[in-house]
N, C-alpha and C positions, 0 to 999 in steps of 0.2 A: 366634487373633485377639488382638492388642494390646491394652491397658486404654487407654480414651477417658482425654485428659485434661479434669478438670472444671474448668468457667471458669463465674465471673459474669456478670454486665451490667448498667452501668448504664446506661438508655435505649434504650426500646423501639420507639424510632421507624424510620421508614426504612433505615438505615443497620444500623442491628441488625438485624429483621427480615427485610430484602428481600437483603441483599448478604452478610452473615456468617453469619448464623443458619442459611441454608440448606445451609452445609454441614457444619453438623452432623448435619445428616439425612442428606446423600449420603454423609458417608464417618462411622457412627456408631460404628469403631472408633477414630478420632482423638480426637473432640472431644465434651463431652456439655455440655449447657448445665442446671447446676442452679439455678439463682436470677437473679430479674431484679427491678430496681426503677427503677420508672417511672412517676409522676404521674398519667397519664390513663391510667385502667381501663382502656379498651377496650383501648388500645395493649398493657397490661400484660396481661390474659388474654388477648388474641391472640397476645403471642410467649409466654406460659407455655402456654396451649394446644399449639402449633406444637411445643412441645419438652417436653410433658409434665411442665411446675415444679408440686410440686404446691402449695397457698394459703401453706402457713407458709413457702415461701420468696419469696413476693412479697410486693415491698416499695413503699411508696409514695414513697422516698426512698431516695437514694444515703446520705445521713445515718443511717437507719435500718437500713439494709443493710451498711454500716462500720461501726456500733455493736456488732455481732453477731462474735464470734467466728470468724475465718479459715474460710470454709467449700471451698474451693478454690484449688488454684495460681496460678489465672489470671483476670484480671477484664480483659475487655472495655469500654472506654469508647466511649459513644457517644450522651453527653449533650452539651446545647447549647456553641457554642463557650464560654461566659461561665463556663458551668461546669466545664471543666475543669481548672483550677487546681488547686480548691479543692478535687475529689471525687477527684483521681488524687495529690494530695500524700497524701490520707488512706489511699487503698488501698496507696500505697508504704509508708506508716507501718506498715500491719497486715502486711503481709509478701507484698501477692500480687504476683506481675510481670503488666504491664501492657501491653497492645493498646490505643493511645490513637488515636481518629481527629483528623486534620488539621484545623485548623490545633491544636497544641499548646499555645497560648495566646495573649491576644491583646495582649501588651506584652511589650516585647523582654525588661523584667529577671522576667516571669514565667514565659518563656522557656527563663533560667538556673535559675530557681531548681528546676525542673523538674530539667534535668540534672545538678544538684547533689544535689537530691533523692536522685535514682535513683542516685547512684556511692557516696552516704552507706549508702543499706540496702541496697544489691548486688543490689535487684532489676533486672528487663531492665525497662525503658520502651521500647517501639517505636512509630514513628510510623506512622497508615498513609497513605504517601506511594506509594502502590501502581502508579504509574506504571511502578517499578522493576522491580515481579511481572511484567507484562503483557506476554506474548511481540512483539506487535505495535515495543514500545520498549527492548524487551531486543535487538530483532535490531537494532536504529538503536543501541544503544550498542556491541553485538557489532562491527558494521562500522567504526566511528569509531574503536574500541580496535585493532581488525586492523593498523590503519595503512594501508589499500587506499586512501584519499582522500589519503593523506601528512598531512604537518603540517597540523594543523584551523586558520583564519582566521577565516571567522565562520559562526557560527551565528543564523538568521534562525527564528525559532519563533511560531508562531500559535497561539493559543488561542481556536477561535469557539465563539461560546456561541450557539446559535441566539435568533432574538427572543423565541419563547414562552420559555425556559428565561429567560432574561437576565429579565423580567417576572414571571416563578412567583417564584424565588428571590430575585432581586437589586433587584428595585421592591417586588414585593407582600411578598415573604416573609420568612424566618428572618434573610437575609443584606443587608439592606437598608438597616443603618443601621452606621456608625463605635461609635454607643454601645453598641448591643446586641449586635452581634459582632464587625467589626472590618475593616480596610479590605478592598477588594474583591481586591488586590493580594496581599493574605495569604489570604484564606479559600477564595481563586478559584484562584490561582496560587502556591501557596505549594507544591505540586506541580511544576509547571515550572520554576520555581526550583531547585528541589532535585536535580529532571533533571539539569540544565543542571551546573549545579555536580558533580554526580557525572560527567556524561559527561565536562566541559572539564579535570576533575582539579586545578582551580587555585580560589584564593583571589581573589573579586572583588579590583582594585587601587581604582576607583570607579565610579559608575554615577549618570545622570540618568534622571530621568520622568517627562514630559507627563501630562496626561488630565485630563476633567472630564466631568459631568454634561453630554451633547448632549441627548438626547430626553426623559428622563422629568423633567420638570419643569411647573408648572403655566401657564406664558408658554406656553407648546405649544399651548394652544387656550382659548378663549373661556368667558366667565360662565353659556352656557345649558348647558356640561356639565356633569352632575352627579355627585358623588364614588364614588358605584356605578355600575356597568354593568346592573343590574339596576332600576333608577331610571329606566327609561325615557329611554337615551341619544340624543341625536336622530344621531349617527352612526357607530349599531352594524353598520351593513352596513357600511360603510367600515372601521371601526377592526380593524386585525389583532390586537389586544390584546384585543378585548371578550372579557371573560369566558365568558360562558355559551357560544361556540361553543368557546373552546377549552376547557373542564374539563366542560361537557355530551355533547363528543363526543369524548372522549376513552375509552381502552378502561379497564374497571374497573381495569386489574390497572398505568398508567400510574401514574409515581410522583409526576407531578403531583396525580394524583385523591387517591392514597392516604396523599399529603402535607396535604393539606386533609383528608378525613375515613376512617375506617377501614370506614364502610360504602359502600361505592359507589352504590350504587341513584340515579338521576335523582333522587326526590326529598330524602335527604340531600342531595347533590351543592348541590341548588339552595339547601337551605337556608345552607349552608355559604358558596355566592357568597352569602347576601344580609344573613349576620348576619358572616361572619368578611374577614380581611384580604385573602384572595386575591378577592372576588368587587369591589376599590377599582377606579377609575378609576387608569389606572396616573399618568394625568398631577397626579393628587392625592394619592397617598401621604405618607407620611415619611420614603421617600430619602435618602440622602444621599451614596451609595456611587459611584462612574464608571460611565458604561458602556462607556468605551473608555480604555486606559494604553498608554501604549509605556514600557519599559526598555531605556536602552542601558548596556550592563554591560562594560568591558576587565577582563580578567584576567592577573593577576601576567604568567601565560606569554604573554600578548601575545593571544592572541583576544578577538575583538570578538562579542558576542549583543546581540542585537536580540529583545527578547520583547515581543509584539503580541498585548493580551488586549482583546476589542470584542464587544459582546453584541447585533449585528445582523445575523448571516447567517441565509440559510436552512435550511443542513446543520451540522449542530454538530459539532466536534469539530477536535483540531488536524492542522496545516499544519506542514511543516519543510522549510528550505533550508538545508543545513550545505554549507562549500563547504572544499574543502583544496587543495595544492599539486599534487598529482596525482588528483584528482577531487572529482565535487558528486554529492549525493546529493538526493534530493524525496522526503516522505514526504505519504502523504494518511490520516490514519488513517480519515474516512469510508471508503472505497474500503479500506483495509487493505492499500493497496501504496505499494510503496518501491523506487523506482528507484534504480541506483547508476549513474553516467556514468566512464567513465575519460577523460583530457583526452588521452593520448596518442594513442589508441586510436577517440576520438569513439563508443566503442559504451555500451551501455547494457545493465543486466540489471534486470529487473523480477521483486521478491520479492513474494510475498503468503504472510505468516504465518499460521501455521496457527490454526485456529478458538478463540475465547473459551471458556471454561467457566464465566467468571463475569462477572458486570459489571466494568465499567472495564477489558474486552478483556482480562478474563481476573486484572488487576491483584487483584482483593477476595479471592480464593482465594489466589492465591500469597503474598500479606503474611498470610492466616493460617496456610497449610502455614509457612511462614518464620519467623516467633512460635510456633508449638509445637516445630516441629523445635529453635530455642534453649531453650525451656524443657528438653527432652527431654535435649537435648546442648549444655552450658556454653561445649561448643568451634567450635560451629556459629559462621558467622557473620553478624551482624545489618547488612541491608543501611540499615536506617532506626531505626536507634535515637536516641533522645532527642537524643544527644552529636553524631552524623550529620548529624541533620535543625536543627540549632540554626542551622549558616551558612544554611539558603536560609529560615529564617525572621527574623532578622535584616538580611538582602539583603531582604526585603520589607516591614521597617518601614523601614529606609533608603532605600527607592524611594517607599515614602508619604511621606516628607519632603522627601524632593528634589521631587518632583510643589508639596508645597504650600507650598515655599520656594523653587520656579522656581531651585535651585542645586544642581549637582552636587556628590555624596556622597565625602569621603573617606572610604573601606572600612574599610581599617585604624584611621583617627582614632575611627570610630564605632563601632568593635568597644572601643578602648582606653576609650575614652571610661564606656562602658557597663560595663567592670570586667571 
């Protein structure tokens, strides 16, 4: 059996627990998790439990946990977007290579200073942009690279965020405000971007973007509703948003529930709608994030994408129409098929990739099999490293400013511009 390699963490929420953590369990000759630090107890004896950390290495700070002598090769990030700057400049300083969850930071020059970082101390910084892991979008780059569609023209990409998800995260939640994380365009879609630009192989040339605030705002309805849904709303049958049906009936193990509290039970659950952010009237919040953007992006080599990110369907998940010179492809990732159409030929083959092993259709596993395999082997190569992932987050503060300066972005001037 192989020696696990040992990794940190800092933050213990969601992200670390539910998506990464568990596969240190499944495969516990790869990876062994010894130290975690994490603010809220519960959170932090739940994943030290889960992985058996024992007290002296929980920490109640990524501060305090950095302070301490190099305890492993590898430190897991997957604190608040705000803080990643500032806890992954430090873990590069002590010497660990770094699994940073997306977005990487939330201004373009902290962005750089990131990938500067990491070429100065020769550690790896990888992003996890895990779209790239995920069988489902590795077979849609497979076929586009084949050359079976001929020369690619455009690419048309959807991103639905179903309503409850669009309302947990991006009204009530973590992802809801410009100050506190950052625009919806980077934190949302800074993923599809990077897609996009990996598949298209070229350098945006420029790119405009629409979008604004439609629904969740307080003009939406009238003075007798009041700021909780728990407040006795007078149109909780009606409202598809009212709290308590969707996070009351919801299963324990939903990441909605277990985003709001670590104990599921009804009655946490209920205390959680009526003391904390998630149980707000969505139309009262402190918003301030889209709920719908279009990007239209041309690139150097002349294709044109269209990315369409809207957070009111009922099945979540994205949509793709890429179209080329000798055939269009449709991807439905709800359904997990992908038709390819040949234009000569008028025939059609429909794929359905093979089953997930992890969330984000399997994406959360392969960006950590892919970060330890580089740790392991210098020569591997990193599909989402810092340096990788810096165009499609760049391409997403450039489209937040096109959006609020109703002018299209020159690409290249705002890369120069930026140093």
């Amino acid at each position: 059996m192989n020696s696990p390699i040992d990794m940190v963490v800092c933050g213990g929420g969601n992200r670390a627990y539910r998506a990464y953590g568990p596969l240190a369990q499944r495969y516990p000759d790869q990876l062994r998790f010894i130290a975690i630090a994490e603010p809220d107890e519960a959170r932090r004896k739940r994943f030290a439990l889960a992985h058996n950390i024992p007290p002296e290495r929980q920490f109640k700070s990524w501060e305090e946990m950095l302070s301490r002598p190099q305890m492993a090769p590898t430190l897991l990030n997957t604190t608040m977007d705000q803080m990643h700057v500032s806890s992954t400049l430090a873990a590069l300083e002590v010497g660990y290579h770094v699994l940073l969850e997306k977005p990487m930071a939330v201004t373009p020059q902290d962005c750089i200073n990131l990938v500067q970082t990491a070429q100065r101390t020769g550690s790896i910084l990888q992003i996890c942009h895990v779209m790239r892991y995920a069988p489902f979008f590795r077979t849609i780059y497979d076929v586009v690279q084949s050359g079976r569609l001929g020369d690619m023209v455009i690419f048309d990409h959807h991103e639905n965020l179903a309503y409850w998800h669009m309302a947990h995260s991006f009204v009530r939640g973590n992802w809801r405000n410009k100050e506190t994380s950052g625009p919806m365009i980077l934190t949302k879609c800074c993923h599809d971007l990077d897609y996009l630009r990996w598949m298209i192989g070229s350098t945006v040339s420029w790119l405009s973007s629409t979008g604004h605030i439609n629904a969740f705002r307080p003009d939406r309805v009238g003075p007798e509703i009041p700021d909780r849904c728990t407040d006795g709303c007078p149109i909780a049958e009606s409202c598809i948003y009212y709290a308590p049906r969707l996070y009351l009936e919801a299963s324990d193990d939903s990441f909605i529930v277990t985003a709001m509290t670590v104990d599921p039970s009804p009655a946490s659950r209920l205390e959680a709608l009526q003391t904390g952010p998630y149980g707000r009237c969505v139309y009262r919040c402190d918003n301030d994030v889209v709920d719908h953007q279009i990007v239209t992006m041309v690139f150097e080599n002349g294709v044109t994408a269209n990315l369409t990110m809207q957070g009111h369907t009922q099945v979540e998940g994205r949509t793709m129409r890429y179209h080329g010179t000798r055939g269009s492809l449709y991807a439905d990732q709800p359904k997990n098929e992908i038709v390819i159409y040949d234009h000569r030929t008028a025939q059609g083959e429909i794929i359905h990739p093979g089953p997930a092993t992890s969330g984000h259709g399997g994406g959360d596993y392969g960006v950590m099999h892919a970060f330890l395999q580089a740790v392991q082997d210098p020569s591997a190569e990193v599909l989402t490293s810092a340096q990788a992932s810096l165009d499609s987050h760049l391409m997403a503060f450039a489209a937040e400013q096109a959006r609020e300066t109703a002018l299209p972005i020159d690409f290249r001037y705002y890369q120069q511009v930026l140093g």
